[in-house]
PyMOL Python script that loads the backbone (N, CA, C, O; Angstrom):
from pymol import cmd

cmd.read_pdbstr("""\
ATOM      1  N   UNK A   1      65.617 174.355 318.721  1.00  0.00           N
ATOM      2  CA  UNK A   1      65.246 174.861 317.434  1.00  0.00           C
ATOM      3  C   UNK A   1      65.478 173.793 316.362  1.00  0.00           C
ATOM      4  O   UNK A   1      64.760 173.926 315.371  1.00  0.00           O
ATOM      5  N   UNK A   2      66.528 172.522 316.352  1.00  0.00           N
ATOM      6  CA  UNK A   2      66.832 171.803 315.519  1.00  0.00           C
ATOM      7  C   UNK A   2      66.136 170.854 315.619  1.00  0.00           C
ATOM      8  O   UNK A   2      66.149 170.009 314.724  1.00  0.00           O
ATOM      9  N   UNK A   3      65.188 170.690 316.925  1.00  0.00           N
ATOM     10  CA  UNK A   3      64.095 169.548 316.839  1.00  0.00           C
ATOM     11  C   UNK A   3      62.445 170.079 316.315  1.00  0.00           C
ATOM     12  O   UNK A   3      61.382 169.475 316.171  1.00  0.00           O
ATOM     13  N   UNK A   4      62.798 171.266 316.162  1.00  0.00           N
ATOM     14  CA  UNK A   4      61.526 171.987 315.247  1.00  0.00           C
ATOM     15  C   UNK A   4      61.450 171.997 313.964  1.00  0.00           C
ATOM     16  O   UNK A   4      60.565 171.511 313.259  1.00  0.00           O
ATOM     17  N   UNK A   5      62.409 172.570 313.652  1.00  0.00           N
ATOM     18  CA  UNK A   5      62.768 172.254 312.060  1.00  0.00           C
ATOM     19  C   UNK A   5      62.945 170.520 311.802  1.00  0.00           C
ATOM     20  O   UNK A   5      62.221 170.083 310.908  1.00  0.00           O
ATOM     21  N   UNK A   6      63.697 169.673 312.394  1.00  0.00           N
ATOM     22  CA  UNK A   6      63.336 168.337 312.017  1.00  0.00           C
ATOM     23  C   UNK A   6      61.966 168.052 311.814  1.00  0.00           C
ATOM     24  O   UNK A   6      61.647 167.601 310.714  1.00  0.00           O
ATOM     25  N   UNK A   7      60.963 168.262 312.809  1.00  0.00           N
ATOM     26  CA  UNK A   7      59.771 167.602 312.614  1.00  0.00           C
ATOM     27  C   UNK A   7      58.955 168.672 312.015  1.00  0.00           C
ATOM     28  O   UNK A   7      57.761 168.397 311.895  1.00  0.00           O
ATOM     29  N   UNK A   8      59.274 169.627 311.686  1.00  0.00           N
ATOM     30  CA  UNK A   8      58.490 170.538 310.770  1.00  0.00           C
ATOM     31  C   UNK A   8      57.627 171.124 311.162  1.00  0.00           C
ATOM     32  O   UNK A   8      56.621 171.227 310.460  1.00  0.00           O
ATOM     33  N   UNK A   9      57.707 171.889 312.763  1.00  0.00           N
ATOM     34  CA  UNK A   9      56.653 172.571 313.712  1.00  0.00           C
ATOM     35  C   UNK A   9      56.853 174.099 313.747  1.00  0.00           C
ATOM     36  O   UNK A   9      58.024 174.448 313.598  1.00  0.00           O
ATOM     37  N   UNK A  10      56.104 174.906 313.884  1.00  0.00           N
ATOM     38  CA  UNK A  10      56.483 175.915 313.872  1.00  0.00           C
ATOM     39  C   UNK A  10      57.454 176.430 315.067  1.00  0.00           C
ATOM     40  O   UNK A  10      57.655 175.635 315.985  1.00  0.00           O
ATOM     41  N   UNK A  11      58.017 177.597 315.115  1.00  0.00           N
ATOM     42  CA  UNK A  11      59.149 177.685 315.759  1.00  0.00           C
ATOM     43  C   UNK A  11      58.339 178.503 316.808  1.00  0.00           C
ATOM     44  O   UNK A  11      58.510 178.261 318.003  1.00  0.00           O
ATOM     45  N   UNK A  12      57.660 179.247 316.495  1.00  0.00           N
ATOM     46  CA  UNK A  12      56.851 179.556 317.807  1.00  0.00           C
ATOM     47  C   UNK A  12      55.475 178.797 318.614  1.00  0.00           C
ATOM     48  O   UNK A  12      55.163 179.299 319.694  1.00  0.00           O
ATOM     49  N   UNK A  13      54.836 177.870 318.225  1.00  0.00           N
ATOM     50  CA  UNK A  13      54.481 177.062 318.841  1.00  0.00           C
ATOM     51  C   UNK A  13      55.184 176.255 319.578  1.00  0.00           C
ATOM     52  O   UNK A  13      54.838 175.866 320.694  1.00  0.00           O
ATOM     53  N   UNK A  14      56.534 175.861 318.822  1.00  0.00           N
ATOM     54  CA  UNK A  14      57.302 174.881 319.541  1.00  0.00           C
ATOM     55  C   UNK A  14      57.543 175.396 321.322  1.00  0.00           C
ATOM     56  O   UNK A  14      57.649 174.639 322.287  1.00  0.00           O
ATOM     57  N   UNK A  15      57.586 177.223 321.314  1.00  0.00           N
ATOM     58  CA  UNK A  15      57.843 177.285 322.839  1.00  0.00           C
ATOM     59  C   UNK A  15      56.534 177.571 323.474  1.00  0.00           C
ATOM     60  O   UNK A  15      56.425 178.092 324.584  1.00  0.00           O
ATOM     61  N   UNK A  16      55.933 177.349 323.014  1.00  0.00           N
ATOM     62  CA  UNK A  16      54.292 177.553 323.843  1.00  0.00           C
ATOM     63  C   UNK A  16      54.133 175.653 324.104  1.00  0.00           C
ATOM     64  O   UNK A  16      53.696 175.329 325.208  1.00  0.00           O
ATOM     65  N   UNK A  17      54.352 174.935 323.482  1.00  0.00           N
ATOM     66  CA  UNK A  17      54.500 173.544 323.542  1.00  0.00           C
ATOM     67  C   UNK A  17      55.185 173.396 325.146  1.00  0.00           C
ATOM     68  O   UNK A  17      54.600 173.152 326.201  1.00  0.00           O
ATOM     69  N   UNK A  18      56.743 173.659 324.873  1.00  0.00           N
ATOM     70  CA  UNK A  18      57.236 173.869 325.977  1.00  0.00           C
ATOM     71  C   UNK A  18      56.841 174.702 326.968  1.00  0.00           C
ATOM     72  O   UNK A  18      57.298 174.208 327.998  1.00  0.00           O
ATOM     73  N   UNK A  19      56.186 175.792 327.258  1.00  0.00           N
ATOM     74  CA  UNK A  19      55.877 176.094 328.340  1.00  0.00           C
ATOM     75  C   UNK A  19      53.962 175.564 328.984  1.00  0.00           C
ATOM     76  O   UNK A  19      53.279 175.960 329.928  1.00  0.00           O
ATOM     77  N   UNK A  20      53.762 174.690 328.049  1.00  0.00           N
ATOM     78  CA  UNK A  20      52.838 173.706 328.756  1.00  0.00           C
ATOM     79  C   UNK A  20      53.471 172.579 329.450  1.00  0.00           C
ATOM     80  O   UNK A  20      53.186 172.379 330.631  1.00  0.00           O
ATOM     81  N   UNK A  21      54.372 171.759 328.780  1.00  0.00           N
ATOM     82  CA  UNK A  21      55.365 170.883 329.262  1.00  0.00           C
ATOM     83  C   UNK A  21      55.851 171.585 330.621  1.00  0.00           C
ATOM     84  O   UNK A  21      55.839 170.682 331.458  1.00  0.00           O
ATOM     85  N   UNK A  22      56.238 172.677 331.179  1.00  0.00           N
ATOM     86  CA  UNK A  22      56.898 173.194 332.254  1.00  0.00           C
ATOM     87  C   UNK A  22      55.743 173.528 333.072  1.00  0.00           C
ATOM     88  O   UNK A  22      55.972 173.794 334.252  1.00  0.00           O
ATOM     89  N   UNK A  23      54.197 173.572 332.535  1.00  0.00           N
ATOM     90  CA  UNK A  23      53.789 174.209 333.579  1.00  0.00           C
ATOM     91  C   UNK A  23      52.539 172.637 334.082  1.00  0.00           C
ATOM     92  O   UNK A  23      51.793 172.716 335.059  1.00  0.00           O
ATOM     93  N   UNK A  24      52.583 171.784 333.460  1.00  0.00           N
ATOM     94  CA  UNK A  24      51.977 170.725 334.216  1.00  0.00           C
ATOM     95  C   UNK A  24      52.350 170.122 335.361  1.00  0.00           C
ATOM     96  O   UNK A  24      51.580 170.142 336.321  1.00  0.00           O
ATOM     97  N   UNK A  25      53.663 169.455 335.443  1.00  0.00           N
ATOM     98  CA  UNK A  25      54.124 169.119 336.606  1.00  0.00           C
ATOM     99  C   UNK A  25      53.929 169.910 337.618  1.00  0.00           C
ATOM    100  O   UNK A  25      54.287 169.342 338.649  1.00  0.00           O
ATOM    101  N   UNK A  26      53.353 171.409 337.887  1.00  0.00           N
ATOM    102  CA  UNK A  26      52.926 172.282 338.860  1.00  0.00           C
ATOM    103  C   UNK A  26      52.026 171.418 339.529  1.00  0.00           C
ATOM    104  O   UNK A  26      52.067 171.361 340.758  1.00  0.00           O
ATOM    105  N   UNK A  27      51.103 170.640 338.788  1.00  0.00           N
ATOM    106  CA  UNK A  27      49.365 169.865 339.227  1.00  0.00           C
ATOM    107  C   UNK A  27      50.233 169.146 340.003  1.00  0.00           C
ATOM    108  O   UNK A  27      50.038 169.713 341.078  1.00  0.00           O
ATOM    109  N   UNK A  28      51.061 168.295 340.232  1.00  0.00           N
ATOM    110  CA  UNK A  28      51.439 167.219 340.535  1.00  0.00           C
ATOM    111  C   UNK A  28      52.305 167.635 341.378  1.00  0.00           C
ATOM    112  O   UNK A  28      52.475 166.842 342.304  1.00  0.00           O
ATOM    113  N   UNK A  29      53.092 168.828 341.434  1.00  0.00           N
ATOM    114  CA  UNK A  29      53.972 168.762 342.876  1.00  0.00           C
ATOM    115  C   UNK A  29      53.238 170.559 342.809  1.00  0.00           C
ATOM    116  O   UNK A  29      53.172 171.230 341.779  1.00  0.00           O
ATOM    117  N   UNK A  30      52.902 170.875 343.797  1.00  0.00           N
ATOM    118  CA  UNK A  30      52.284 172.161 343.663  1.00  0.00           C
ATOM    119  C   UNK A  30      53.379 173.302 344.229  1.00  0.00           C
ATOM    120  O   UNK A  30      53.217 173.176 345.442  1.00  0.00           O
ATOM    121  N   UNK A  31      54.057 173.993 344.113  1.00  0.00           N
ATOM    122  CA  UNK A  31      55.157 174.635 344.634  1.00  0.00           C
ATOM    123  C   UNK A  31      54.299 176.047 345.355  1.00  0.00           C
ATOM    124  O   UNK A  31      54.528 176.754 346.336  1.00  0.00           O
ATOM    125  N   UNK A  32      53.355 176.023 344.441  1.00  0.00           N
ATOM    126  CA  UNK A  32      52.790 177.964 344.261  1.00  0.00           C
ATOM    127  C   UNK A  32      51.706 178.183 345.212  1.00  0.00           C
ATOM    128  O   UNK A  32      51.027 179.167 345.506  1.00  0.00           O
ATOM    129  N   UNK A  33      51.763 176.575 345.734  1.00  0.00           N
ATOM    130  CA  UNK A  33      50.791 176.088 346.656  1.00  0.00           C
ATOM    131  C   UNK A  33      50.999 176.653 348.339  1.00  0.00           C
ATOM    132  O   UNK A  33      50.172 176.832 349.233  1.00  0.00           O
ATOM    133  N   UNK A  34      52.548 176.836 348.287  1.00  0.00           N
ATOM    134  CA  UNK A  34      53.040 176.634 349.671  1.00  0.00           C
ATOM    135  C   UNK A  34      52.682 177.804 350.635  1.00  0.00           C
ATOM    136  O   UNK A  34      52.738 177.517 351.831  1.00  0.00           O
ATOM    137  N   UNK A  35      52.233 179.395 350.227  1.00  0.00           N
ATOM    138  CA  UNK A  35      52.374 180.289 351.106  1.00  0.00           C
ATOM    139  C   UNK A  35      50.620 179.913 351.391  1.00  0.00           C
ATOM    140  O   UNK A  35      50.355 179.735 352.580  1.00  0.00           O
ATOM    141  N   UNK A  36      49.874 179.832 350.769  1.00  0.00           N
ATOM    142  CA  UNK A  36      48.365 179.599 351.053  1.00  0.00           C
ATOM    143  C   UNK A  36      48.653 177.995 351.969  1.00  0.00           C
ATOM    144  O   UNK A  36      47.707 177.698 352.698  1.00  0.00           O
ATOM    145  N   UNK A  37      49.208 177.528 351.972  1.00  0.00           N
ATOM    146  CA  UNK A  37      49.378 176.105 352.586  1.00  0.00           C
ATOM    147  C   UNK A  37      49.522 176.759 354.408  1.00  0.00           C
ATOM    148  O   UNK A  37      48.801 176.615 355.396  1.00  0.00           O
ATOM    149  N   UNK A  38      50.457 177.288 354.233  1.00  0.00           N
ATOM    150  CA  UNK A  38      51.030 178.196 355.693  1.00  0.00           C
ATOM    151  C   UNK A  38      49.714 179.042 356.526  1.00  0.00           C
ATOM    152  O   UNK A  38      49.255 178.933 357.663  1.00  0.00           O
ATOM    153  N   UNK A  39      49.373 179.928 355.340  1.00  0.00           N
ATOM    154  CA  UNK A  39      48.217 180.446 355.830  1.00  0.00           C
ATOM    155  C   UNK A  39      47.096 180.317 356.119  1.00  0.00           C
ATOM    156  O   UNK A  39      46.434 181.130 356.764  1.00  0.00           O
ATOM    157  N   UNK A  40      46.592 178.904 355.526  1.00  0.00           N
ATOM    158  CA  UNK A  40      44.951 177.922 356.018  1.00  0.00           C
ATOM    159  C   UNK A  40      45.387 176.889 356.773  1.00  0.00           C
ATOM    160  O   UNK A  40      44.527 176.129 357.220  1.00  0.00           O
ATOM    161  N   UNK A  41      46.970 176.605 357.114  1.00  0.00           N
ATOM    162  CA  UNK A  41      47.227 175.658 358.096  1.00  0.00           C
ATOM    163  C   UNK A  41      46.869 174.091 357.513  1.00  0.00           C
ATOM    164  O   UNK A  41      46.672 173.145 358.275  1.00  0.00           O
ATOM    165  N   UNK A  42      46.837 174.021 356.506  1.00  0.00           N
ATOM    166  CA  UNK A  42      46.446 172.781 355.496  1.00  0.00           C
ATOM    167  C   UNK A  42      48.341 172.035 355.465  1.00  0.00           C
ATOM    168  O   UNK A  42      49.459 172.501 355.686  1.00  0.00           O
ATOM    169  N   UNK A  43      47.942 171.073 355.176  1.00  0.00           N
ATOM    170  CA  UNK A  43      49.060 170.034 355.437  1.00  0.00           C
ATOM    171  C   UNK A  43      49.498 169.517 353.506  1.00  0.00           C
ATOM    172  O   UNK A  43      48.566 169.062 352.844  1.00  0.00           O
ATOM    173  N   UNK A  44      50.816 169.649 352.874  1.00  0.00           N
ATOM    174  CA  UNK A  44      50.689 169.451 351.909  1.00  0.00           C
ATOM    175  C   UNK A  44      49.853 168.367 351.258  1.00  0.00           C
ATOM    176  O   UNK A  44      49.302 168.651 350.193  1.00  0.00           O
ATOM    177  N   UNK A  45      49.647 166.792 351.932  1.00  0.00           N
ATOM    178  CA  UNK A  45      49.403 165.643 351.454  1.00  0.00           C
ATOM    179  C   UNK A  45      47.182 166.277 351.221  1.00  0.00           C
ATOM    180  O   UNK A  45      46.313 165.759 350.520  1.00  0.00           O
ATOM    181  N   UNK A  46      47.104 167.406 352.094  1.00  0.00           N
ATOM    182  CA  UNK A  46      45.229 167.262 352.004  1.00  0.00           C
ATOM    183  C   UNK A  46      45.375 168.081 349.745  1.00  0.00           C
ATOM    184  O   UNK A  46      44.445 168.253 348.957  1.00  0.00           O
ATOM    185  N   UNK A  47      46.367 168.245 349.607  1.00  0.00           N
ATOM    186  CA  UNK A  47      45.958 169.023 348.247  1.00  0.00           C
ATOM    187  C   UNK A  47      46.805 167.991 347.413  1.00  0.00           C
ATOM    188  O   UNK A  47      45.894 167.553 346.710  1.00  0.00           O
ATOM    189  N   UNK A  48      47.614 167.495 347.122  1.00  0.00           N
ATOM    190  CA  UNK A  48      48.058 166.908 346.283  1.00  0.00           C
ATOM    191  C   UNK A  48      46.873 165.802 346.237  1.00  0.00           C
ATOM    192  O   UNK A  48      47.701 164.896 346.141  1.00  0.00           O
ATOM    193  N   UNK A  49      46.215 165.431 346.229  1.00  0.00           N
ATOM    194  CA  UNK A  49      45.342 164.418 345.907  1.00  0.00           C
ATOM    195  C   UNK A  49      44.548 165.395 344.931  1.00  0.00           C
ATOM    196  O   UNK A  49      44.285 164.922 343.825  1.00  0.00           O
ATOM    197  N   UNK A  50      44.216 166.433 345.141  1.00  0.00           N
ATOM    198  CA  UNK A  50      42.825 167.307 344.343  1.00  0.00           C
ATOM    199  C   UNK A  50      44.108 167.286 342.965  1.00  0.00           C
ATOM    200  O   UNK A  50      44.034 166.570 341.966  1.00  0.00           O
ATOM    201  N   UNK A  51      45.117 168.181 343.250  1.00  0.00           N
ATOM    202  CA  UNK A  51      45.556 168.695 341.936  1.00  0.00           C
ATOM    203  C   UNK A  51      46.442 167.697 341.404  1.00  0.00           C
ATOM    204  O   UNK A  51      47.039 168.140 340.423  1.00  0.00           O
ATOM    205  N   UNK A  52      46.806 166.284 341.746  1.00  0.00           N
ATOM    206  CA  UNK A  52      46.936 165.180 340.990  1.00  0.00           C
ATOM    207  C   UNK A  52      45.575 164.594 339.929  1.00  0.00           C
ATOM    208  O   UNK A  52      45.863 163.956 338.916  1.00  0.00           O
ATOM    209  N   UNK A  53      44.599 164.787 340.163  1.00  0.00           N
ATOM    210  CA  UNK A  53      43.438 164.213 339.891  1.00  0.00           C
ATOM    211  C   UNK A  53      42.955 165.068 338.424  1.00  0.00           C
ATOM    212  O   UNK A  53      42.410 164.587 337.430  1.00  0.00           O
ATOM    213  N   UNK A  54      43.462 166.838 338.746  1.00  0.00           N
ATOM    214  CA  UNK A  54      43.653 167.595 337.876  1.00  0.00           C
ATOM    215  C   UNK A  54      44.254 167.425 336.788  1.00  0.00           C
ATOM    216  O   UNK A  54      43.839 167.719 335.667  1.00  0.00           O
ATOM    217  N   UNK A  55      45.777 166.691 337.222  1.00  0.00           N
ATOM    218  CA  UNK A  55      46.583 166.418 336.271  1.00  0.00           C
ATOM    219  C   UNK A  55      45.977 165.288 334.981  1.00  0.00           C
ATOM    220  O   UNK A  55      46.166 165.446 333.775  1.00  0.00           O
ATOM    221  N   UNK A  56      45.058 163.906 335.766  1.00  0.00           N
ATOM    222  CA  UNK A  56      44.932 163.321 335.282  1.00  0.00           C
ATOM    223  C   UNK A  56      44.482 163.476 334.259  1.00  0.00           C
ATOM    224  O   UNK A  56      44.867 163.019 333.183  1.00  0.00           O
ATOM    225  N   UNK A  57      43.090 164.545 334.622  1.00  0.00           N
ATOM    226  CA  UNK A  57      42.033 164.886 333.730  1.00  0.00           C
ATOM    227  C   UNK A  57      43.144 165.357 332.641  1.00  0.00           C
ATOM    228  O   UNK A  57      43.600 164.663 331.732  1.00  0.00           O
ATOM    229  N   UNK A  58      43.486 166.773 332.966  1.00  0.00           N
ATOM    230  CA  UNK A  58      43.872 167.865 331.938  1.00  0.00           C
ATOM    231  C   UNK A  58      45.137 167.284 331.369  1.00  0.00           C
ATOM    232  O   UNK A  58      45.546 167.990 330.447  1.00  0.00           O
ATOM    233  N   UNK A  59      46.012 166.072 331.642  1.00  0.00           N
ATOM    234  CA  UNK A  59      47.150 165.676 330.692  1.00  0.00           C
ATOM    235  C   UNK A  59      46.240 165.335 329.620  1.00  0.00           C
ATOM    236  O   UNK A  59      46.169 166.461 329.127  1.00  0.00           O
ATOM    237  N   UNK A  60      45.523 164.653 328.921  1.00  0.00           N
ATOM    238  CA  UNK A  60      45.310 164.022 328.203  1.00  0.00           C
ATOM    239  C   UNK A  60      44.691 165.077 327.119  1.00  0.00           C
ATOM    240  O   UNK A  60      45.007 164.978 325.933  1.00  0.00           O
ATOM    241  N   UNK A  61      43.663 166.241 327.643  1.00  0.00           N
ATOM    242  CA  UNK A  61      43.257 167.148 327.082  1.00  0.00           C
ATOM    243  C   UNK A  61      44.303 168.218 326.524  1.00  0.00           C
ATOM    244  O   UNK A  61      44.290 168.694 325.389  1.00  0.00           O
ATOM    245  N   UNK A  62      45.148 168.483 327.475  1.00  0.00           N
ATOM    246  CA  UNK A  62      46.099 169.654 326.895  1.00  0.00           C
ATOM    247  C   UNK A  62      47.266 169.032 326.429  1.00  0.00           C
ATOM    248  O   UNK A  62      48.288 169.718 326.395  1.00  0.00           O
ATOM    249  N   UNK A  63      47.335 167.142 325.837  1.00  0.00           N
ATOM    250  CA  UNK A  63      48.122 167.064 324.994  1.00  0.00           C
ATOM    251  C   UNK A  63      47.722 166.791 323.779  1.00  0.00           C
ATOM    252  O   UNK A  63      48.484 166.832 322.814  1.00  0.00           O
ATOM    253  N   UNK A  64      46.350 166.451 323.699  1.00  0.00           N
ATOM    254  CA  UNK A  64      45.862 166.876 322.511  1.00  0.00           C
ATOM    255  C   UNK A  64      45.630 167.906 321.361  1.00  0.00           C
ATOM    256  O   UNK A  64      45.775 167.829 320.141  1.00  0.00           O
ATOM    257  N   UNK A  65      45.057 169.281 322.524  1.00  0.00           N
ATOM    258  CA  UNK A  65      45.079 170.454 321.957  1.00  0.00           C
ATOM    259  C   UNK A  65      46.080 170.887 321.649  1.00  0.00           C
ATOM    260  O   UNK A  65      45.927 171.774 320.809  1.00  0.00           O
ATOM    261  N   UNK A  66      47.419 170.650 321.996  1.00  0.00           N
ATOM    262  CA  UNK A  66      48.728 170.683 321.654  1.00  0.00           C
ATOM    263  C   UNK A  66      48.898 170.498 319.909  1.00  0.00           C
ATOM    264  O   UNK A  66      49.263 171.255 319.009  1.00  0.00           O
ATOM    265  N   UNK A  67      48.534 169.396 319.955  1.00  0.00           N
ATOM    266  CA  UNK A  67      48.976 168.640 318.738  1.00  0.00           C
ATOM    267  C   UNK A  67      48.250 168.738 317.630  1.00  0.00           C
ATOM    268  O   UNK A  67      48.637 168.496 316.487  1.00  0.00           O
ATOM    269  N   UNK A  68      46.683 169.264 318.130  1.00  0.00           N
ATOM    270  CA  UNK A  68      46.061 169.880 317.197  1.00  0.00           C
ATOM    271  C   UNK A  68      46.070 171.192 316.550  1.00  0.00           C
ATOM    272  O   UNK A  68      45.966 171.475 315.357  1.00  0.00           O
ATOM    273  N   UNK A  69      46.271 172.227 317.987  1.00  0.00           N
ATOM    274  CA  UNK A  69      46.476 173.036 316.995  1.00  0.00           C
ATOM    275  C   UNK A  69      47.691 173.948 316.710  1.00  0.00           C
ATOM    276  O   UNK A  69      47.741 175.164 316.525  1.00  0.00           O
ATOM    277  N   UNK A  70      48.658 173.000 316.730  1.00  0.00           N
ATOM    278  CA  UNK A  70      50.126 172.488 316.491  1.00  0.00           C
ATOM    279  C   UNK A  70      50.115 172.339 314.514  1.00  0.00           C
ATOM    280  O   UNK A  70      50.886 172.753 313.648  1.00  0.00           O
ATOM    281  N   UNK A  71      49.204 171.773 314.488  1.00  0.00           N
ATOM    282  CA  UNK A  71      48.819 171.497 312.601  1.00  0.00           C
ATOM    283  C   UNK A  71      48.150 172.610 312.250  1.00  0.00           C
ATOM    284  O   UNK A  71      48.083 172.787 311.033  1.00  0.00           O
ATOM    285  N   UNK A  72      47.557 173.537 313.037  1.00  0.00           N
ATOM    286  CA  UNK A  72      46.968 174.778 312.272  1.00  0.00           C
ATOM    287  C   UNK A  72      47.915 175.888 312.040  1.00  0.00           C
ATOM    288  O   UNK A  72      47.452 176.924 311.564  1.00  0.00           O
ATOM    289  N   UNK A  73      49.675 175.788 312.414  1.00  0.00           N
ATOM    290  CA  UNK A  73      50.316 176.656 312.204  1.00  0.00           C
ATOM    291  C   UNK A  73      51.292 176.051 310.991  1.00  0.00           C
ATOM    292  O   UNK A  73      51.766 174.915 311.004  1.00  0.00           O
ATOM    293  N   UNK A  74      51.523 177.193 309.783  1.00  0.00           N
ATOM    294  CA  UNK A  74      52.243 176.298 308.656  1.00  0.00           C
ATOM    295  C   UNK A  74      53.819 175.890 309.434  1.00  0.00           C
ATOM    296  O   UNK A  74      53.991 175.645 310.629  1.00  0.00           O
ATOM    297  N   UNK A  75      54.558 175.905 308.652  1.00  0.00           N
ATOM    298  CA  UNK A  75      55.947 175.659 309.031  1.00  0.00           C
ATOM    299  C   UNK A  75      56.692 176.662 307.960  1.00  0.00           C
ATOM    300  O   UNK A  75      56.528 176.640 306.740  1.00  0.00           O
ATOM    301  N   UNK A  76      57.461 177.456 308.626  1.00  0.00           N
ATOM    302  CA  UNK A  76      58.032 178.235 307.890  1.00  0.00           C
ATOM    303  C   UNK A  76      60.027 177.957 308.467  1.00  0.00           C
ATOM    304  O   UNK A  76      60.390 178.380 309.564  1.00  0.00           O
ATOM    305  N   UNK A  77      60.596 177.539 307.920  1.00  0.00           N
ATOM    306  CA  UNK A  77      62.066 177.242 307.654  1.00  0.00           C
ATOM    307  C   UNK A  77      63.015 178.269 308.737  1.00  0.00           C
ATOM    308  O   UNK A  77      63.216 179.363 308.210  1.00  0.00           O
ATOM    309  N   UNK A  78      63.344 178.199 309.481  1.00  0.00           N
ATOM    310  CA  UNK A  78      64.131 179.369 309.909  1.00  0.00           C
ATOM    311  C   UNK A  78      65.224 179.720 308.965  1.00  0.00           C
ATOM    312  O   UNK A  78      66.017 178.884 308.531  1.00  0.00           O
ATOM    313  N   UNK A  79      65.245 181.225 308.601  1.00  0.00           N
ATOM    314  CA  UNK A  79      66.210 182.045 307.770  1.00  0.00           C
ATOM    315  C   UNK A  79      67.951 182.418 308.637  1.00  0.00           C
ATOM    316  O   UNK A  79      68.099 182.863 309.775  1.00  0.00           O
ATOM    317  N   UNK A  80      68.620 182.195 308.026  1.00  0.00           N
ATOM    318  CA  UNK A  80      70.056 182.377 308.617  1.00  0.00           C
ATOM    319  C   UNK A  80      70.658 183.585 307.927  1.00  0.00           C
ATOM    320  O   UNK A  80      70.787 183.489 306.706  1.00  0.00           O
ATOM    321  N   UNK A  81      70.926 184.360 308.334  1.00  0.00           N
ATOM    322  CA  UNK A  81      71.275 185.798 307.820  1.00  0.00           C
ATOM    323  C   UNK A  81      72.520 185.271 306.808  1.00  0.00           C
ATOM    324  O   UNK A  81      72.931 184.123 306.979  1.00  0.00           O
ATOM    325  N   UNK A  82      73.031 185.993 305.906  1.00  0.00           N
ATOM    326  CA  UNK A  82      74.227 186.331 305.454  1.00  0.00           C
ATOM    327  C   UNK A  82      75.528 187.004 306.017  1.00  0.00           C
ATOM    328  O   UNK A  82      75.309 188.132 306.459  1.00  0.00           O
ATOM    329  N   UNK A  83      76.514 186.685 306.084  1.00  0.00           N
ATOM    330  CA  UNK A  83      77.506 187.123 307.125  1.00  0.00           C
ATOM    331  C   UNK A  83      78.413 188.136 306.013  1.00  0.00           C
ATOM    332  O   UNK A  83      79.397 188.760 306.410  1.00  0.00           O
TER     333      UNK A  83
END
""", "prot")
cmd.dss("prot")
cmd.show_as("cartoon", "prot")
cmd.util.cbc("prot")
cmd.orient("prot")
C-alpha cells in the first residue's frame, strides 16, 4: 500500500496490477497444465514451448495495458480513521 501511495496509483488497481504479475509466470511454467498432461499422455517439455511463446507475445501487451489504463484511474489518498 506504501508503494501505491508513493507513486500515486490507485489502491485498487495496484492489486489487479499484482494479480497480473502472479498470473503470467503460469505461461512459462504451466502448473494447471499437469492433470490434462496425465490424461493426453503429453510430456511436459511438448507444451512449454507453445505457452512460452504466449508469454512472449502477451508480456509486452499486458504490460502495457497495465500502465495505460493504470492512468485512467485518479488517485485518491488512503484515509486513516481517527482513533
Amino acid at each position: 500500500m506504501q508503494s501505491a501511495t508513493d507513486v500515486q496509483m490507485n489502491l485498487g488497481w495496484t492489486v489487479q496490477i499484482y494479480n497480473v504479475a502472479e498470473a503470467l509466470p503460469n505461461l512459462i511454467n504451466p502448473f494447471f497444465m499437469l492433470p490434462l498432461l496425465a490424461v493426453l499422455g503429453l510430456r511436459a517439455r511438448d507444451l512449454i514451448g507453445f505457452t512460452f511463446l504466449q508469454f512472449i507475445f502477451y508480456f509486452p501487451v499486458v504490460l502495457l495495458l497495465v500502465w495505460l489504463l493504470g492512468m485512467t484511474f485518479d488517485f485518491v489518498p488512503p484515509v486513516i480513521p481517527a482513533q
